[in-house]
C-alpha positions in Angstrom: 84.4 58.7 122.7 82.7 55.4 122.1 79.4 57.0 121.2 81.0 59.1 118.8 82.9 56.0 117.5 79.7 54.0 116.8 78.1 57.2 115.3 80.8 57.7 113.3 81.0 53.9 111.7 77.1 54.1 111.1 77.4 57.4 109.5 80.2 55.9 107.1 77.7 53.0 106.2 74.4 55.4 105.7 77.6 57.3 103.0 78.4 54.2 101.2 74.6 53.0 101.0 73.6 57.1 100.4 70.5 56.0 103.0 69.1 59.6 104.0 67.6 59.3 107.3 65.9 62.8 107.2 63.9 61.5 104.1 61.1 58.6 103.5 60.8 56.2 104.5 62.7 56.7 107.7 61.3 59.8 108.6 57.3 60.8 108.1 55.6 64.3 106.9 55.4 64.5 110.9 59.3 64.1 111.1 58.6 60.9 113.0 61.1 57.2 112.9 59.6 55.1 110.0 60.0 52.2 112.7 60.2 49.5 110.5 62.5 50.9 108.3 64.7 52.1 111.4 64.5 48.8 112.8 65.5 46.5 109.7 68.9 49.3 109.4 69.7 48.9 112.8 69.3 44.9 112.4 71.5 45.1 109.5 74.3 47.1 110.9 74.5 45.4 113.7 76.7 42.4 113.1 78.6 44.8 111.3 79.8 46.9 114.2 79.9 43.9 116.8 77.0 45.7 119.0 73.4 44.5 119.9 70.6 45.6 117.6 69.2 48.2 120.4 72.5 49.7 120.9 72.7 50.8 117.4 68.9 51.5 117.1 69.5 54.0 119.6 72.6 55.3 118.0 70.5 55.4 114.5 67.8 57.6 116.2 70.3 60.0 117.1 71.7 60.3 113.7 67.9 60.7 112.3 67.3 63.4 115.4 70.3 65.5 114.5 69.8 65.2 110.8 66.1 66.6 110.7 67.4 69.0 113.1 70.1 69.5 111.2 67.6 70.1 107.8 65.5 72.8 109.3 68.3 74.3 110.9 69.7 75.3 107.3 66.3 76.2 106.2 65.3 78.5 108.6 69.2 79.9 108.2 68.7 80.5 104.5 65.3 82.3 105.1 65.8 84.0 108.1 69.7 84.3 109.3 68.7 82.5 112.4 71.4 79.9 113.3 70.6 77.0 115.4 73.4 76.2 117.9 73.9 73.2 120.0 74.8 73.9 123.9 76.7 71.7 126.0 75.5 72.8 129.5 76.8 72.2 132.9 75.3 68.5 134.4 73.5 69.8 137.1 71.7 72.3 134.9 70.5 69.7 132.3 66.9 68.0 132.9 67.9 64.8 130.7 71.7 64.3 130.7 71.3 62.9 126.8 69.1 65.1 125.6 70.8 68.0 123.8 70.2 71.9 124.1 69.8 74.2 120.9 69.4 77.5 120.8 68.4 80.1 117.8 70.3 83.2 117.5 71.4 85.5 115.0 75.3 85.3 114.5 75.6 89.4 114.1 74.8 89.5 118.1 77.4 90.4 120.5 78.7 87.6 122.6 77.4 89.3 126.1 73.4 89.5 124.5 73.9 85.4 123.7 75.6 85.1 127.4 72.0 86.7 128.9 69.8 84.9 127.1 71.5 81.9 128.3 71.5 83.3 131.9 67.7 84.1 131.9 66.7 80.9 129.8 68.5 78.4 132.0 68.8 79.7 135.2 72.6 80.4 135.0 74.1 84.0 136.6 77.0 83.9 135.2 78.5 81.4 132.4 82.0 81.4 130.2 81.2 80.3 126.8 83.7 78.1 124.8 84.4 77.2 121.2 86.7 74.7 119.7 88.9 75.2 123.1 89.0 78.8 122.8 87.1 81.4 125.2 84.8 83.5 123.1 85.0 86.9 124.2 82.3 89.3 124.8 83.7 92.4 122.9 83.0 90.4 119.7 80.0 89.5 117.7 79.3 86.0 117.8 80.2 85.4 113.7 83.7 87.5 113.8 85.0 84.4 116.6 84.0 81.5 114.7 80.5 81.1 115.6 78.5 79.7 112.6 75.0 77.4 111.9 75.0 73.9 114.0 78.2 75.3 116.3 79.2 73.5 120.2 79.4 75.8 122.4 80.3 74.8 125.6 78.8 76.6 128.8 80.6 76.3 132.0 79.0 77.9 135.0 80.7 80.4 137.4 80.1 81.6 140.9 80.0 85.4 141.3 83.5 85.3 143.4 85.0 83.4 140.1 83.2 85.4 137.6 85.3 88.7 138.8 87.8 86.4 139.3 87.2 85.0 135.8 87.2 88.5 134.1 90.6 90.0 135.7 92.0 86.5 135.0 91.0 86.4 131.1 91.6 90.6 130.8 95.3 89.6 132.2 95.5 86.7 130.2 94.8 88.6 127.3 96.7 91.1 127.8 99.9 89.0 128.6 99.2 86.4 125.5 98.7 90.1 123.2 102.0 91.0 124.2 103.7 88.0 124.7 103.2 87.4 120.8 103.9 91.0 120.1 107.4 90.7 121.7 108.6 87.5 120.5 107.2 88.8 117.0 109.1 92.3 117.7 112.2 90.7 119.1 112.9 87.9 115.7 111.9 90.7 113.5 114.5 92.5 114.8 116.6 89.5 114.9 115.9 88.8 111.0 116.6 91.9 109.6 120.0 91.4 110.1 122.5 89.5 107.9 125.4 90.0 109.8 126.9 92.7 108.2 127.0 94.7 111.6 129.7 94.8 114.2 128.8 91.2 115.8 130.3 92.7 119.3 127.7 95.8 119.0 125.0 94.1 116.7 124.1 90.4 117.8 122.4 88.5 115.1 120.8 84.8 114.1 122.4 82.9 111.4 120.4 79.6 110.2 122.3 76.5 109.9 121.9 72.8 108.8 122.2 69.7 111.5 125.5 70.2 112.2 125.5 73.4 112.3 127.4 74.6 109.0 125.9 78.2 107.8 123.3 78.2 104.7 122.8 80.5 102.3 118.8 81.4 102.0 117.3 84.4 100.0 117.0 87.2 102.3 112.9 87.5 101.9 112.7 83.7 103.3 115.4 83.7 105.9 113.2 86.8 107.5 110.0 84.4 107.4 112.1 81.3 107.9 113.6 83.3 111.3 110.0 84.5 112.2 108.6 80.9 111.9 111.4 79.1 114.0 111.2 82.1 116.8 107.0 81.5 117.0 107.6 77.6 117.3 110.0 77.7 120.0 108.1 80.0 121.9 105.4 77.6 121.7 106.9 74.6 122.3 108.2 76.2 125.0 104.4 76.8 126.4 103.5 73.5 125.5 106.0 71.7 128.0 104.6 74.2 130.6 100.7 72.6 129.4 99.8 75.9 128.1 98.2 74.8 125.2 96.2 77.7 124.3 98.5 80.0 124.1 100.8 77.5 122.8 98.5 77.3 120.0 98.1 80.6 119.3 102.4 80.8 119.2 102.2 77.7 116.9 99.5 79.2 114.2 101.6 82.7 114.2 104.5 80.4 112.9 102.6 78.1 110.4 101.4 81.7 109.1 105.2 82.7 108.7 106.1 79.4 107.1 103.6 79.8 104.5 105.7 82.7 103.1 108.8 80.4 102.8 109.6 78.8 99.6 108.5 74.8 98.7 111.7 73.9 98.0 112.8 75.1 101.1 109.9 73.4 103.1 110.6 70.2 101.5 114.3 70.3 102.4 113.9 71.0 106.3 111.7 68.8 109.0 110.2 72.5 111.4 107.4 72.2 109.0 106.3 69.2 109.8 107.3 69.2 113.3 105.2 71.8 114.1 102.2 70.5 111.9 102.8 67.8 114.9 102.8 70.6 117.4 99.5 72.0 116.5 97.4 69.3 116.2 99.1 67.2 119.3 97.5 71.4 121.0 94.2 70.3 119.2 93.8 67.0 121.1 94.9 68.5 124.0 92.4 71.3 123.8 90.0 68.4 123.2 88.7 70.2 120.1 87.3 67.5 118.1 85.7 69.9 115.5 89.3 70.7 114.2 89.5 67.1 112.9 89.4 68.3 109.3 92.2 70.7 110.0 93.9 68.4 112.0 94.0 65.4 109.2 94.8 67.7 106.3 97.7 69.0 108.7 99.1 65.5 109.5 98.8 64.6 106.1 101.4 67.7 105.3 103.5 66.5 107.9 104.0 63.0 106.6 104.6 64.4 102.9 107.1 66.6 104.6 108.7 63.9 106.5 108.9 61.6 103.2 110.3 64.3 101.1 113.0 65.5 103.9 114.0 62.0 105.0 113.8 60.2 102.0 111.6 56.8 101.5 112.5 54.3 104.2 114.7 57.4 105.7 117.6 57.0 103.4 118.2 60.5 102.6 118.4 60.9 106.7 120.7 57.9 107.1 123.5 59.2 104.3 123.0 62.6 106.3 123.3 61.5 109.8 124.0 57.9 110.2 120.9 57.2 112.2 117.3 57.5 113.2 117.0 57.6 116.7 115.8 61.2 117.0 113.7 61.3 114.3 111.8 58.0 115.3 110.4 59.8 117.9 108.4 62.3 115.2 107.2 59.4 113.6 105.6 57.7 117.1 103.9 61.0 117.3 102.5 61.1 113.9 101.7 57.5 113.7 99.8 58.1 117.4 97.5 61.5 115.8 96.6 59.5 113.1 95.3 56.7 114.8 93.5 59.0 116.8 91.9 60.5 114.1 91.0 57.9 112.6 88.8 56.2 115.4 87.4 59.1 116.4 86.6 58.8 112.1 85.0 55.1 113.0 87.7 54.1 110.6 88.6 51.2 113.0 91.1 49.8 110.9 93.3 52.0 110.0 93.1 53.4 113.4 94.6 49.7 114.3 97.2 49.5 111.4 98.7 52.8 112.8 98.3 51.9 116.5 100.5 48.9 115.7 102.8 51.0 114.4 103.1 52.9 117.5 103.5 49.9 119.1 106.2 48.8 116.9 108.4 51.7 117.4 107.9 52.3 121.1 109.1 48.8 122.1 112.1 50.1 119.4 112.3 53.6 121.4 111.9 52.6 125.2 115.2 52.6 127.1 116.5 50.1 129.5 116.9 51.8 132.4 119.8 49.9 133.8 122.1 51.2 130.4 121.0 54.6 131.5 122.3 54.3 134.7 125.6 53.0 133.5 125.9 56.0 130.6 125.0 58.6 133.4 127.5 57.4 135.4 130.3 57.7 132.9 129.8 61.4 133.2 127.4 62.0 130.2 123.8 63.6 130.8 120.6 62.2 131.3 119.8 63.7 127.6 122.9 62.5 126.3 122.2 58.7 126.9 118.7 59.0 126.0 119.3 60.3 122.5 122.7 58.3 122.2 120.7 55.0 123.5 118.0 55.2 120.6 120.3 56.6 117.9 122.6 53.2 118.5 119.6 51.2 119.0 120.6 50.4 122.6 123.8 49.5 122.2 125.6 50.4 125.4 129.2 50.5 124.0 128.3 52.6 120.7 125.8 54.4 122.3 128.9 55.8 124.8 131.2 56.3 121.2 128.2 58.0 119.8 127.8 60.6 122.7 131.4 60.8 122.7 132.0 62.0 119.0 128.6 64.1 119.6 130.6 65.9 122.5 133.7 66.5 119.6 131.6 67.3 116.9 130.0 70.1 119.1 133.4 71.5 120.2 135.1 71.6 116.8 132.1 73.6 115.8 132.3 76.1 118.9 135.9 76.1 118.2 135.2 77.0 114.7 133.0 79.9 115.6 135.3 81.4 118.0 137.8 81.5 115.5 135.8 82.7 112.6 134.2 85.1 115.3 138.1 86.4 116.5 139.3 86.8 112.7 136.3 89.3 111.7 136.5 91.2 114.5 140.8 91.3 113.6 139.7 92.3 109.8 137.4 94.9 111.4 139.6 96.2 113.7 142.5 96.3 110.8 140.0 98.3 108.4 138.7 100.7 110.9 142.6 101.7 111.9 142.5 102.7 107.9 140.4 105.2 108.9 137.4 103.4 108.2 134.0 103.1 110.6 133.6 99.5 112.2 130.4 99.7 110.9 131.3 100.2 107.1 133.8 97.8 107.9 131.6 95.0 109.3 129.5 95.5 106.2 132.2 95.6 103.3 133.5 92.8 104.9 130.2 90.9 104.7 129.6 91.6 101.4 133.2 90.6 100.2 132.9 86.9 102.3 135.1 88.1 104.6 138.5 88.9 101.9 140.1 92.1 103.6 141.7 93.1 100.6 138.0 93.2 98.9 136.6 94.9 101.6 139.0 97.5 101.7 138.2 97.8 97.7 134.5 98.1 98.4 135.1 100.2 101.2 137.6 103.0 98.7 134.5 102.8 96.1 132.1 103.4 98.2 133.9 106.2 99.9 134.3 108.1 96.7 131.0 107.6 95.2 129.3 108.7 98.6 131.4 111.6 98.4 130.6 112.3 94.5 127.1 111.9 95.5 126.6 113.9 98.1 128.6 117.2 96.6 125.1 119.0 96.0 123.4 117.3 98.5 121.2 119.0 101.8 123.0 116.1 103.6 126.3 117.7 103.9 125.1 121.0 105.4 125.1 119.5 108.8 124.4 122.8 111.3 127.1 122.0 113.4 129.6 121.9 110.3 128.0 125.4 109.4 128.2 126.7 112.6 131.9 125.9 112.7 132.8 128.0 109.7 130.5 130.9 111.1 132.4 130.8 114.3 136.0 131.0 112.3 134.6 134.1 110.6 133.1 133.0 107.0 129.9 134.1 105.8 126.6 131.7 105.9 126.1 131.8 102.1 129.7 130.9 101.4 130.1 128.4 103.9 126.8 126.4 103.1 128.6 126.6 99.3 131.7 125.4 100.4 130.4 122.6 102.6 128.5 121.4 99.5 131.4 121.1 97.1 133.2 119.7 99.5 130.8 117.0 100.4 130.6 118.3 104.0 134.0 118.1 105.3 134.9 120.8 107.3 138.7 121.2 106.8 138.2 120.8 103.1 135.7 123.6 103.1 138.0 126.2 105.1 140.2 125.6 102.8 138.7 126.2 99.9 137.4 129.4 101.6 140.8 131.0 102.8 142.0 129.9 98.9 139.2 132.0 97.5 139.4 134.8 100.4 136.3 133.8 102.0 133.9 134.2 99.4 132.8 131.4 96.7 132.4 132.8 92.8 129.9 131.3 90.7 132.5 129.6 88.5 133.2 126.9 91.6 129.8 126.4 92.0 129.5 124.9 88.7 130.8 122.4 87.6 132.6 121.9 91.4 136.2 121.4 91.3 136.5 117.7 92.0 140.4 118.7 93.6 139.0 121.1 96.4 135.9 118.7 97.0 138.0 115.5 97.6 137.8 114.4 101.5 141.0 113.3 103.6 139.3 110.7 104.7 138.5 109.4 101.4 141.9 109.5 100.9 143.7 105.9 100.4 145.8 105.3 103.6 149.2 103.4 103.0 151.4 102.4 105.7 154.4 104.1 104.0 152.8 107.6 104.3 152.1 107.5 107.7 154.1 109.1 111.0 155.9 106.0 112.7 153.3 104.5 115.5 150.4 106.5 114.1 147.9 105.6 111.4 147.9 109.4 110.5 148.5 110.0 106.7 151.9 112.7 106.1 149.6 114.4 103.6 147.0 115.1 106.0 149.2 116.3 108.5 150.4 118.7 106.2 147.1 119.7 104.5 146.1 120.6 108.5 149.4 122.3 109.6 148.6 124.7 106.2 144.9 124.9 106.9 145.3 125.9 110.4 148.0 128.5 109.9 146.4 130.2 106.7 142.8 130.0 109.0 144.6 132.1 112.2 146.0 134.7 109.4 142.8 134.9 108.0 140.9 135.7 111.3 143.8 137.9 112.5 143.4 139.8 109.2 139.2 140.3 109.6 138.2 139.1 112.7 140.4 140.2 115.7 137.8 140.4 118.2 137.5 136.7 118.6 140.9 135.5 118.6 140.6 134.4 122.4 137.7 132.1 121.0 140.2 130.8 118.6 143.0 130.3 121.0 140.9 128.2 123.0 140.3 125.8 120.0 143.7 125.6 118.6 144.4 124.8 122.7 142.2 122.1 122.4 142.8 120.8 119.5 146.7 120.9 119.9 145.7 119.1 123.5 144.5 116.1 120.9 147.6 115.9 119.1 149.3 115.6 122.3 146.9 113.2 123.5 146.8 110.5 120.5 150.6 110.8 120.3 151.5 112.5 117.1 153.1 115.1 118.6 156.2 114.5 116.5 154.8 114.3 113.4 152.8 117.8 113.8 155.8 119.5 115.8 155.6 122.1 113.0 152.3 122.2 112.5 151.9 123.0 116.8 154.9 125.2 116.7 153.6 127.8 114.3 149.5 127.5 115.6 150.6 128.6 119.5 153.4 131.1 117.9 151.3 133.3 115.7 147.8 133.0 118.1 150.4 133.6 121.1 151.6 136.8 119.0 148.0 137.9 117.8 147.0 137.9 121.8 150.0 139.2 123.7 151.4 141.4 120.9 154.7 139.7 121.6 157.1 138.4 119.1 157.1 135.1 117.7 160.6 134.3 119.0 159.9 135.2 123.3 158.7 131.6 123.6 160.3 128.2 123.2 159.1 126.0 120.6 157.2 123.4 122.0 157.1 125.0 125.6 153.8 125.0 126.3 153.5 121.1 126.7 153.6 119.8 130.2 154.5 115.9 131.2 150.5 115.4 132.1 149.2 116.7 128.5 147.6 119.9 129.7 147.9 123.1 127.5 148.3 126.9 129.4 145.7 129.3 129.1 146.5 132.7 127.7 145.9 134.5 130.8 148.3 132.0 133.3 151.8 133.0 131.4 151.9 129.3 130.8 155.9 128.8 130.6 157.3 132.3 131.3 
């Protein structure tokens, strides 16, 4: 790293002096040193960088070297597609351990053809290529994974038990990274594509809120992205604390990609942005992948704008917010300590000092004694706890224990707060769906009415009728099973299929409106539709008045079903008599259900005359032979018609 330092700083001077080494009089026709021109630079520079005059004559070579190099490189590369790349090979397989390797090859190559030439060049079996700290792989031609004119590639030998070893290990590791992205991409889409209109106790979803946890409202299109972006970032900070930085990496680009789709204005209110500009290039120095450093600047550069804007100049905005800085000093360390690397590694050794005394600053700020630590832990609170509540109170021991403490509250009130926003919805939901409503249409008109029952239960009528309105000529209603139903009660297909249309599919409805009309529809009620036969009971509005006491069942509808099912048995009777058994067995059941969800009382009538007439139509007995309501037993259960029941 020193060598690149000095090469760096000498580079920066040949810039401000524009001194091209590659040209006359430093270089000849025969790309030979102009030595007296080399040596009056060198002489020159070097009380400038503090070395001896050979050490940068040496270091001013190397810059001329590269730079011819570097000239016919591009020629040949213009003319001929023939990149020039620079290999970094294992020690033991370099002649001169500062000379450096170049090899031409055509970019368009797969990686496994650049792989053998390497092999049968420098005597290596088997090698693993890498590039900026990634793998190349050999499925790929060399330009589609990043490979371009002047690239490093580093070449790392391997023994033949290691290169099987190798290629079960990258085949698994690709594999595993593939799908490790694919679910946690799979499982937040999921995730974001809901808003929380669903049943929460069926339908878990995220809900994004500020620092102390209080709901925001975001457009839906960037709360997806926003949701996406967080997911990918924790995932790979996650792999970061487990020194997985590649695949950390490729967690961390996946949600920089997301957060590009997010508003400015949200970006500029919230830190993630920044943090994980942080994340990626804190992977990059990790990865050791030096030729990032133009991605890397232009990324910290984002993340201090991001930081000003979010925290306000001098952090005041953060202060008014959250009364203190401790946490967020810590993001600053970081992004002081990046940019000091990046700029020595730049040869910019000045501003490399100016923010490495920075860092210096703030970490004798942000180191903890350990003694207060102790004391905090021992009053109960986590090792967490003190460390945050120690730097937030700037080590005060006694606010640092009131700070923890009030944390503690604050994070109750708020759990206490969801449980009871939690336990009202699911009351609201539970009233609306004993209405006769669906939880679902109930989790969602309550959603969309900010959780006001009494405008839910608006949207939910409205909704009920226009669905119903809709759907009176639509394919939708003419559910098979609906159909089949009125077959099996006798009707014909054509006039059941009519009947389930203007009815909007509802079964009872359509019977109905079949026995009114004698089983057959005329082409007057196919159009217009009478709106009075098509209405559904359960668009009906429910009131607590109409309904049987300790039921939710509306009067009406009790006596729309008593008159459906006694004009249905005539009808059959009347045309069908061959499958009155079959119908016994469903008025059996269906009476059974009655019984079951207690509103026996309120459909004594309706039960009375079902079992009296099909008991009549069956046995060819009278209607009187059997007492009413006899064929009920304590347990529920209904007699057959063959097992004389209560005779």
């Amino acid at each position: 790293m020193a060598e690149q330092n000095t090469e760096a700083k000498l580079k920066n001077l040949l810039k401000q002096e524009k001194i091209q080494l590659w040209n006359p009089p430093y270089t000849d026709d025969d790309n030979q040193p102009g030595q007296q021109h080399m040596q009056e630079l060198a002489n020159r520079y070097a009380p400038l960088l503090g070395l001896s005059a050979p050490e940068v004559s040496v270091a001013l070579e190397l810059i001329r070297v590269l730079a011819v190099k570097r000239g016919k490189g591009n020629k040949m590369f213009r003319e001929t597609n023939v990149a020039t790349l620079e290999l970094l090979l294992p020690r033991d397989s370099k002649k001169d351990p500062k000379a450096k390797t170049y090899l031409e090859t055509r970019l368009d190559v797969s990686l496994q053809q650049l792989m053998d030439r390497i092999a049968e060049e420098f005597g290596l079996k088997h090698v693993k290529l890498i590039l900026n700290g990634k793998t190349l792989s050999g499925d790929q031609p060399l330009d589609q994974q990043g490979v371009k004119n002047h690239s490093k590639v580093m070449v790392l030998k391997v023994s033949d038990a290691e290169w099987k070893q190798q290629l079960m290990e990258d085949e698994e590791k690709k594999k595993n990274q593939n799908e490790s992205i694919q679910r946690t991409q799979k499982g937040f889409q999921i995730l974001s594509e809901r808003d929380g209109s669903e049943d929460p106790d069926t339908t878990p979803f995220l809900e994004i809120g500020d620092q102390k946890g209080n709901p925001l409202n975001i457009p839906h299109k960037e709360k997806k992205a926003l949701i996406l972006a967080m997911g990918f970032h924790e995932k790979g900070c996650s792999l970061m604390k487990k020194k997985q930085y590649e695949n950390a990496l490729c967690h961390l680009l996946q949600a920089d990609q997301q957060f590009s789709q997010c508003g400015s204005a949200l970006l500029a209110s919230v830190d993630n942005f920044a943090v994980l500009q942080l994340d990626i290039v804190w992977c990059y120095q990790a990865l050791e992948a030096l030729s990032c450093l133009e991605d890397g600047r232009s990324r910290l550069q984002r993340a201090e704008e991001c930081f000003l804007k979010c925290y306000g100049e001098q952090q005041q905005r953060l202060l008014r917010i959250k009364g203190n800085t401790g946490r967020e000093d810590v993001l600053f360390l970081r992004l002081y300590l990046l940019q000091s690397l990046i700029f020595y590694i730049e040869g910019d050794d000045r501003q490399a000092h100016i923010q490495l005394s920075r860092v210096e600053s703030l970490y004798s700020r942000l180191v903890l004694d350990s003694e207060k630590m102790a004391q905090l832990m021992s009053l109960g609170f986590t090792d967490r706890e003190a460390r945050l509540g120690l730097r937030a109170c700037q080590g005060d021991l006694q606010e640092a224990a009131i700070h923890i403490s009030n944390r503690r509250q604050e994070r109750e009130d708020l759990k206490q707060r969801e449980r009871q926003r939690r336990r009202t919805r699911m009351e609201d939901i539970s009233t609306l769906s004993e209405l006769g409503f669906s939880r679902r249409d109930a989790a969602r008109a309550l959603h969309h009415a900010h959780g006001d029952v009494d405008k839910a239960y608006g949207i939910l009528l409205d909704s009920s009728q226009a669905t119903q309105a809709s759907n009176n000529n639509s394919e939708s209603a003419l559910s098979p099973d609906k159909v089949q139903q009125l077959l099996y009660l006798g009707f014909e297909r054509d006039s059941s299929e009519a009947a389930l249309r203007l009815t909007g599919g509802d079964v009872q409805s359509a019977t109905q409106l079949l026995l009114d009309n004698q089983g057959f529809i005329s082409a007057e009620l196919l159009s217009p539709p009478s709106t009075s036969s098509s209405s559904s009971p359960s668009s009906e509005e429910p009131s607590t008045s109409s309904t049987c006491p300790g039921t939710g069942t509306p009067r009406t509808h009790l006596k729309h079903v008593e008159n459906t099912s006694i004009l249905c048995l005539q009808y059959i009777y009347n045309r069908f008599t061959t499958r009155l058994q079959h119908i016994y067995n469903i008025s059996a059941t269906y009476l059974q259900r009655i019984y079951d969800t207690s509103t026996f009382v309120c459909l004594f009538p309706a039960a009375c005359k079902l079992m009296e007439v099909s008991w009549f139509l069956l046995r060819g007995h009278g209607a009187g032979e059997r007492g009413a309501g006899g064929h009920l037993s304590s347990r529920g259960g209904l007699p057959g018609p063959d097992t004389g029941g209560g005779e």
